[in-house]
N, C-alpha and C positions, 0 to 999 in steps of 0.2 A: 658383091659381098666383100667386106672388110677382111682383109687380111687379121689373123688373132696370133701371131708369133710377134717376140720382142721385136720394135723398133731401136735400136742402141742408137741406128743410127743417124737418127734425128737429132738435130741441133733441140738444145733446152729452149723453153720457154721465154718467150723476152720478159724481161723487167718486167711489173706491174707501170703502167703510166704514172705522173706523180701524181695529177690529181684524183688517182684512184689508192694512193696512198694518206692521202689526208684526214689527219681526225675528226669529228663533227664539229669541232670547233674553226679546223680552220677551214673546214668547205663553208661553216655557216659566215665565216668572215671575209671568204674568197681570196685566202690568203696563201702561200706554199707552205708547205708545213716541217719545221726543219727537222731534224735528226734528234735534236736534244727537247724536242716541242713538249712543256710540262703538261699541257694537255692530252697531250694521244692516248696515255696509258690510262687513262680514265675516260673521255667520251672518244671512245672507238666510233667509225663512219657510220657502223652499223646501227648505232643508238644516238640519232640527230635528234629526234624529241626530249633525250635527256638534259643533252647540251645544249639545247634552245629552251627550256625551263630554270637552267643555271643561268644563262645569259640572261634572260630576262627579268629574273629578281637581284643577281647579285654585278652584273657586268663581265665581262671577258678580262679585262685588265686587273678589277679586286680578286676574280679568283684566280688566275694566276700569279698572281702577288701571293696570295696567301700560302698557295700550294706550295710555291717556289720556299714561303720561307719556314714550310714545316719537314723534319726531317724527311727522308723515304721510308721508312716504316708506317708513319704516320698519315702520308700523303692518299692512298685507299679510301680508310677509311674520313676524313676528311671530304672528297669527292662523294662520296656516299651520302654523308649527311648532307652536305649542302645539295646534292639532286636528290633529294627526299625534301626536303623543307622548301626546295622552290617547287618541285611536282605539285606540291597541297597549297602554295602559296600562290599557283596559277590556278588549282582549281577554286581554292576559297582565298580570294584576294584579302580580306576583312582577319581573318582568324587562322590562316594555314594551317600547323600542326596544334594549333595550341586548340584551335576548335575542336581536332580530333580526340586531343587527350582529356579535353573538356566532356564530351558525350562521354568517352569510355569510361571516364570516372563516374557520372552519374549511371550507368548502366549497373556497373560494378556496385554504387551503393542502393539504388533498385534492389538489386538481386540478393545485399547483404540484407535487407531488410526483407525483402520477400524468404532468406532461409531460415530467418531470427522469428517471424511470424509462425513457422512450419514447425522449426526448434520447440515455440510454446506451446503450438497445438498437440504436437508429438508428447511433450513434458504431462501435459494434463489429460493428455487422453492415457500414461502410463500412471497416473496417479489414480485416476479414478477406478483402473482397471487393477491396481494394486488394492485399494480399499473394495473391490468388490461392488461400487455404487455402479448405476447405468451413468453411460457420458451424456449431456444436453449441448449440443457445441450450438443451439439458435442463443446462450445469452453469452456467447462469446465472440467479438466486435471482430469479424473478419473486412 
């Protein structure tokens, strides 16, 4: 059974290996991954499908070009968008985000026009019920 009082004095932990330090970018390029590596802070090891959906729509060399030459506040969200836009750009190679935004909109005006529809029914059925007349909604084109 394991001892349960401090060990102090145990030597620490060795280093991490390096290649258990490497980003998903440079595992996915087999590459060391250095100190100043503008990739790390955005595809950590733990998220290689993000960085193999950046790599595959936009290259490893354009987005680190770009990253490199946007400030560091900016640099976040940058990486964002671009692993969003290549995620939908692998799943729908033809239309990526634009597909998306395409359906939402039509969904969107669907639904404006299904409330605009409910709006008039609502409007005429308070009118009829104001004049006291009965409602007939069969000569109203649903």
């Amino acid at each position: 059974m394991p001892e349960n009082d401090d060990d102090d004095d145990r030597p620490p932990p060795p280093p991490p290996h390096p290649a258990a330090r490497r980003c998903a970018a440079c595992r996915y390029l087999r590459r060391r991954c250095a100190d100043d590596c503008v990739l790390a802070p955005f595809f950590p090891a733990s998220r290689p499908h993000r960085y193999f959906c950046v790599h595959t729509v936009f290259g490893a060399s354009n987005v680190a070009r770009l990253l490199q030459s946007l400030p560091m506040a900016e640099r976040g969200n940058a990486a964002n968008t671009m692993a969003m836009e290549a995620y939908w750009r692998v799943q729908d190679p033809v239309y990526g985000c634009t597909g998306i935004i395409n359906r939402l909109q039509d969904e969107i005006r669907a639904v404006q026009c299904e409330l605009a529809r409910t709006q008039a029914l609502l409007a005429i059925a308070l009118a009829a019920a104001a004049s006291h007349l009965p409602l007939d909604l069969s000569v109203i084109d649903l």
